[in-house]
C-alpha positions in Angstrom: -32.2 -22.0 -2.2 -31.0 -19.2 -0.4 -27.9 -16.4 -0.9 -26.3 -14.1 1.8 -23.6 -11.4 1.6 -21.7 -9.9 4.4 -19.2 -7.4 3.5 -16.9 -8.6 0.8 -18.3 -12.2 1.3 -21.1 -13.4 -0.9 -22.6 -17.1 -0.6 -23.9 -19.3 -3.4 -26.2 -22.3 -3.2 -27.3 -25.0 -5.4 -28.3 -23.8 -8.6 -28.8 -20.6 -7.8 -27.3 -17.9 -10.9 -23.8 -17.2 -10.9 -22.1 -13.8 -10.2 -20.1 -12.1 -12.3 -16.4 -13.8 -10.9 -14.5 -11.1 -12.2 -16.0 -9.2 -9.1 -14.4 -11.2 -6.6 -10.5 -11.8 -5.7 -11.5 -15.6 -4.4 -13.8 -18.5 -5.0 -14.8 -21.6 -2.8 -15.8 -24.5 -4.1 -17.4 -26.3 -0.8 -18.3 -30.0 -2.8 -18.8 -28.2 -6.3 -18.9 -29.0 -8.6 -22.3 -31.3 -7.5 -25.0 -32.9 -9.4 -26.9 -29.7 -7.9 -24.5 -27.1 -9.2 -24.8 -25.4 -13.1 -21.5 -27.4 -14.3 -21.7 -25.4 -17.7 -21.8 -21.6 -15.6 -19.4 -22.5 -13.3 -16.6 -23.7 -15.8 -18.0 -20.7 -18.3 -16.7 -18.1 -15.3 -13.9 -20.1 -14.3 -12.6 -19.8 -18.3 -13.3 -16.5 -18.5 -11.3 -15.5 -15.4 -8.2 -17.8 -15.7 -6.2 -15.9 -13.0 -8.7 -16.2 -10.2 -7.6 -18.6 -7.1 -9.6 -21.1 -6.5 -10.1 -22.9 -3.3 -11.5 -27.0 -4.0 -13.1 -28.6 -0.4 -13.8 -32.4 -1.8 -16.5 -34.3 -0.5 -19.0 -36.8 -0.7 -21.0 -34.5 -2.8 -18.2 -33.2 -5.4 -18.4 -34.8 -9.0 -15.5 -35.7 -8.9 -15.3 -36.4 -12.9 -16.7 -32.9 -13.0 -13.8 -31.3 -10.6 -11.1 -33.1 -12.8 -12.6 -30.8 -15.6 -12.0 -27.8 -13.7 -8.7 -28.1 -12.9 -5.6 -29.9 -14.1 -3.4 -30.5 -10.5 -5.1 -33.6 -9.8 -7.1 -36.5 -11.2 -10.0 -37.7 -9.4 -11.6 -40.7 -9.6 -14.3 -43.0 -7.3 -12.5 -45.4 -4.9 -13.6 -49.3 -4.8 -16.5 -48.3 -2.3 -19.3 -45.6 -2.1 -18.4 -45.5 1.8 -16.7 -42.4 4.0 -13.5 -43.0 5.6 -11.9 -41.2 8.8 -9.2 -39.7 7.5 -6.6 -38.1 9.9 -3.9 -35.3 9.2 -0.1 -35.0 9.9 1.7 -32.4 8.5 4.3 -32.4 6.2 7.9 -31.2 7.0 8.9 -30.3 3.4 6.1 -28.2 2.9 7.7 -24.6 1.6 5.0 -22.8 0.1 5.1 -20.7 3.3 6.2 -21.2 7.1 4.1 -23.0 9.2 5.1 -23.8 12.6 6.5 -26.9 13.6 5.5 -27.3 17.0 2.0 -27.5 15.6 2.7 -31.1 14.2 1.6 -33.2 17.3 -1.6 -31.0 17.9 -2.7 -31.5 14.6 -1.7 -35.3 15.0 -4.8 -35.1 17.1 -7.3 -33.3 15.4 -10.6 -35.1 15.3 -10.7 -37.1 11.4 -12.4 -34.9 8.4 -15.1 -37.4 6.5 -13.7 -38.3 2.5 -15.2 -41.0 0.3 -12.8 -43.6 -1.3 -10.9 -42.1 -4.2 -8.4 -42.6 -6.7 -6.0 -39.3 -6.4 -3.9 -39.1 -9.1 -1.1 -36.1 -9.4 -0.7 -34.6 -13.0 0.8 -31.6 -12.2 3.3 -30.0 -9.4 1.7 -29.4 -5.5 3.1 -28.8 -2.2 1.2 -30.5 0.6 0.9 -29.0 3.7 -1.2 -32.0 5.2 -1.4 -35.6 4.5 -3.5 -38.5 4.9 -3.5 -40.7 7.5 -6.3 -43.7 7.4 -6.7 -45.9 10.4 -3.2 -45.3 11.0 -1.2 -45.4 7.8 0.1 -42.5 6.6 -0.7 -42.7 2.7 1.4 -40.0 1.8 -2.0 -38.5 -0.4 -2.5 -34.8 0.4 -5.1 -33.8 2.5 -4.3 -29.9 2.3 -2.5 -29.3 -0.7 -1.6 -26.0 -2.6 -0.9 -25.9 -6.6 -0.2 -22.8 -9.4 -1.1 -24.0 -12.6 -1.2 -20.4 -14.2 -3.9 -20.7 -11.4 -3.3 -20.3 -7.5 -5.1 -23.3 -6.3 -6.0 -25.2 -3.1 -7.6 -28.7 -2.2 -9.0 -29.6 1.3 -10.0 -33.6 0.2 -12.1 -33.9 3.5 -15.4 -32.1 5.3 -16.3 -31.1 8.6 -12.8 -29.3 9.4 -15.4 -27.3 12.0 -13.8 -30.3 14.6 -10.4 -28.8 13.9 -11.3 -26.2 15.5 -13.6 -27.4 18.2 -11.0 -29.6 19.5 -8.4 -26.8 19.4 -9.9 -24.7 21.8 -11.3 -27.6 24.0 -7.8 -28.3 24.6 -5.9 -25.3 24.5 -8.2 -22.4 25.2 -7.9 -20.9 21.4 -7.6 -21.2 18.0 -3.9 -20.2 17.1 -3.2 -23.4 15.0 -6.0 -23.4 13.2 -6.7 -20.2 12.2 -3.3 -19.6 11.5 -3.3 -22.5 8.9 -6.1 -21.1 6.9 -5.4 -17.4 7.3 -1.7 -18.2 5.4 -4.1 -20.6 3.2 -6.1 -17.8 2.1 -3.0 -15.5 2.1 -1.3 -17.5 -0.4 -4.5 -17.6 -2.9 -4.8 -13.8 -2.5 -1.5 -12.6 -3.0 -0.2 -11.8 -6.7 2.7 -13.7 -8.0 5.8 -12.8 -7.3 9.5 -14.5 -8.4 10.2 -14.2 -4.7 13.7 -12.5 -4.5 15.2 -9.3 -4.5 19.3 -8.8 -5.1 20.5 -5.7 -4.0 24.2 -5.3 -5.6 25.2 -1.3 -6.1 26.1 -1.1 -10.0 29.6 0.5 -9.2 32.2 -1.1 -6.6 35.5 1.5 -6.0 38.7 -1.0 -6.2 39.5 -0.3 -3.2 36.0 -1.7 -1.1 34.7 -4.7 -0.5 32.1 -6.1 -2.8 29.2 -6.7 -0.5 25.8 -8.3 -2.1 22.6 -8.7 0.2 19.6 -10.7 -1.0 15.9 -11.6 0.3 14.0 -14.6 -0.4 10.2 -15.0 -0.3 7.7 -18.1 -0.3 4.5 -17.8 -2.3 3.1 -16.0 0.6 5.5 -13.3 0.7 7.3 -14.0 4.1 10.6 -13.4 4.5 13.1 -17.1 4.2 16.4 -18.1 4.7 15.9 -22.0 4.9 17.2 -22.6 1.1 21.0 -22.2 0.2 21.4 -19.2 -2.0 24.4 -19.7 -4.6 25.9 -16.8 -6.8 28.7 -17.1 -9.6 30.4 -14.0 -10.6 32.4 -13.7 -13.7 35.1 -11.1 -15.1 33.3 -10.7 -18.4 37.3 -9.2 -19.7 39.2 -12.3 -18.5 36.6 -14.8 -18.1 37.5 -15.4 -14.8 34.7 -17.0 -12.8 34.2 -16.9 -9.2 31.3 -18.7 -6.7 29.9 -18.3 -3.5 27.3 -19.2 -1.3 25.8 -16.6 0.5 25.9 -16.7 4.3 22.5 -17.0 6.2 21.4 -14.2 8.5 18.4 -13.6 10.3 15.6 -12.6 7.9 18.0 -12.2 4.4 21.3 -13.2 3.3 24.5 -11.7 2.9 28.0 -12.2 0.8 31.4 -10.1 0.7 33.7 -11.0 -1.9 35.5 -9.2 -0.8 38.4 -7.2 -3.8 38.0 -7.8 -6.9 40.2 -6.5 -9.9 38.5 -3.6 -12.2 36.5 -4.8 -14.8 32.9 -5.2 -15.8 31.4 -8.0 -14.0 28.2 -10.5 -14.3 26.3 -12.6 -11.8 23.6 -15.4 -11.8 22.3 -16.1 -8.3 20.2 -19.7 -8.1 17.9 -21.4 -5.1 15.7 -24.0 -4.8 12.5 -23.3 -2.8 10.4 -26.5 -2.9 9.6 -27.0 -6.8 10.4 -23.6 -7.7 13.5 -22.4 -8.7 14.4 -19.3 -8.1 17.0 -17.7 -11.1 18.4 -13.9 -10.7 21.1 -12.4 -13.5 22.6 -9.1 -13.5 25.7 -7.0 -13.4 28.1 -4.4 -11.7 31.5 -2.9 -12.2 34.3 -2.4 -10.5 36.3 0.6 -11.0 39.8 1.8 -10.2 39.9 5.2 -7.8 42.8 7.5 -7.1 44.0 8.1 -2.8 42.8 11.7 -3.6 39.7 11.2 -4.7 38.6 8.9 -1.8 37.2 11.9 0.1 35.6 14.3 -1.7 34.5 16.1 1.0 35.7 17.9 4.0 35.6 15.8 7.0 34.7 18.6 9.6 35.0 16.2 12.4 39.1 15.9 11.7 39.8 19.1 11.3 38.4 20.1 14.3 40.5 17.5 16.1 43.7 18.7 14.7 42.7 22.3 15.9 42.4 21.3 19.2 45.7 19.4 19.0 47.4 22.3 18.1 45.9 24.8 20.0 43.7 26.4 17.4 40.4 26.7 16.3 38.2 25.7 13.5 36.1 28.5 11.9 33.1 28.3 9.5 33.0 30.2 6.3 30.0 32.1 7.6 32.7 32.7 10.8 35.4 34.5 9.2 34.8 38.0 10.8 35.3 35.8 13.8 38.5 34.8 12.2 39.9 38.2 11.5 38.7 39.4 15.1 40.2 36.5 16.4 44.3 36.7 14.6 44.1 40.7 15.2 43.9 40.3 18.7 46.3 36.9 18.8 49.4 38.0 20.8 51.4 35.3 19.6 51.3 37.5 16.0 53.9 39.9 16.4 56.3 41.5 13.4 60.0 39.7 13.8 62.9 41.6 12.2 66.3 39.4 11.7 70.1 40.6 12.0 72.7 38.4 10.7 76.7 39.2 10.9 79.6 38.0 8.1 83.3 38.5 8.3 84.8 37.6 5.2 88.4 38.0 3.9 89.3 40.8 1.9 91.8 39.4 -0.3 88.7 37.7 -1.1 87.2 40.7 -2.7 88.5 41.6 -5.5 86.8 44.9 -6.7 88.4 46.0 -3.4 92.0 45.0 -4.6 91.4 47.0 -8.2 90.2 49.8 -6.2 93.5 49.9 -3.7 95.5 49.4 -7.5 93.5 52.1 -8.9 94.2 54.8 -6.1 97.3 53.6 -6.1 98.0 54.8 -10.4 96.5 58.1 -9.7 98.8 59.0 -7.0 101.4 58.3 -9.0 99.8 60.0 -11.7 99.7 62.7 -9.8 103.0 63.0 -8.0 104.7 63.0 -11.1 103.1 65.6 -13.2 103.8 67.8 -10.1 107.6 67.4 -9.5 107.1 65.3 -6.1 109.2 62.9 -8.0 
């Protein structure tokens, strides 16, 4: 038997010793495991590196006792006949694991059939097919591409020789876009780390007087960016109990709600989606918080009062600008020094120290006149 490595790629054949598995981010099992294949080192690695993907292409060769050993997504057993059938594919419009384009369906309604023995497929755990069977025109409904996490990213191909898929792709249109598009997001999927595939972004503190605005991303498995699902939040007023839901309107590449005012308080949230069999289940919390008219701008808007300067014919001056300033009001004409005058008449019968006066000159006259003799 023989090996070869190219890059990052290393092949394996027939009984030939196993690597080390923890050196590699992704295994393909081509029809293993085989009555050729070490059963014991395989499963050995395989236990010893429980997060590595895995990627199963079933055929005629694959023990397929052996493979339901290996993996707990699906049951395999040996059909009624030892003979290969032509099976075809069609794709599968629920498929949500990631996006795949639907005008691809009718080319691959044409792809030349991949060669499967008869087999019992039984499902014991969750999957999401991305292709399913169709035998001499019957569409079975059994997967033919199908992807699976059982605390292990997995995927099955039941079917060889997909080296036609790609053949007949660019005998008909020129390339391989379909196909190579399919197994590039195949491999994607297997590679990429788990993720819960959302992200909220709600600010912690909402003023009283704004809008409460909440933006949210959804991802598949393979970390592109979705909006197909409905996206539902409930809010509640942890103070009054009060509880409040929405569904979050769809944009182009996230999602978006306003809930608009809500009264001050301390507030908690739970948004919930569906994507295929996985749920998708996001809690946290914000407040809202009353504000004062004068605290809403904190900061000098330069922009306005440089408007109402030119309004009023005056100017707007920096406070590295305030020899400007003084330059600027010394030599203002308009300054000038004003000096007021203001006239009362007022009635002197009105004054009175002016009447004890007039009495008072009055006494001394007499005073006078009569210690001199003039009376």
């Amino acid at each position: 038997m023989s090996r070869c490595s190219t890059r990052n790629i290393s092949f394996f054949f027939g009984k030939e010793t196993l690597p080390e598995f923890s050196n590699y981010d992704l295994v393909i099992l081509h029809q293993v495991p085989s009555a050729r294949t070490d059963f014991a080192a395989l499963k050995s690695q395989l236990d010893k590196n429980v997060k590595l993907p895995v990627f199963f292409i079933v055929g005629n060769d694959t023990d397929r006792d052996l493979l339901s050993k290996l993996q707990n997504v699906f049951a395999l057993h040996s059909g009624a006949t030892n003979t290969l059938m032509d099976v075809k594919a069609h794709q599968n419009t629920a498929f949500s694991t990631f996006t795949f384009d639907a005008k691809s369906e009718q080319l691959i309604a044409k792809y030349p059939p991949l060669a499967l023995p008869h087999l019992e497929i039984n499902a014991l755990k969750s999957h999401d097919d991305l292709l399913l069977q169709e035998v001499m025109g019957i569409k079975s409904g059994l997967p033919l591409l199908s992807f699976a996490n059982d605390g292990r990213k997995m995927a099955f191909l039941f079917g060889t020789n997909i080296w036609r898929w790609r053949l007949y792709e660019y005998y008909q249109n020129k390339n391989h876009d379909v196909f190579d598009e399919m197994f590039s997001k195949s491999l994607k999927y297997l590679l990429l780390s788990a993720n819960d595939g959302s992200a909220i972004y709600a600010k912690e503190t909402y003023y009283s007087n704004e809008p409460v605005i909440i933006t949210a991303e959804l991802r598949n498995p393979n970390n592109e960016l979705v909006t197909d699902p409905d996206l539902t939040i409930q809010i509640e007023n942890k103070l009054t109990g009060e509880t409040y839901d929405y569904t979050f309107s769809k944009r182009d590449h996230d999602y978006e709600l306003n809930a608009g005012l809500l009264p001050e308080g301390l507030y908690t949230y739970k948004v919930q989606a569906q994507m295929g069999e996985r749920k998708i289940n996001v809690n946290g919390t914000f407040s809202v918080v009353a504000i004062g008219i004068e605290a809403q701008q904190l900061t000098a808007d330069i922009d306005r009062v440089r408007t109402i300067a030119r309004l009023t014919n005056g100017n707007c001056y920096t406070a590295r600008e305030l020899q400007q300033l003084f330059a600027d009001l010394h030599n203002d004409s308009r300054i000038t020094s004003v000096e007021h005058h203001e006239s009362r008449f007022e009635d002197l019968i009105h004054s009175k120290w002016i009447f004890f006066v007039l009495i008072g000159l009055a006494a001394v006259e007499w005073l006078l006149r009569k210690m001199f003799g003039s009376y």
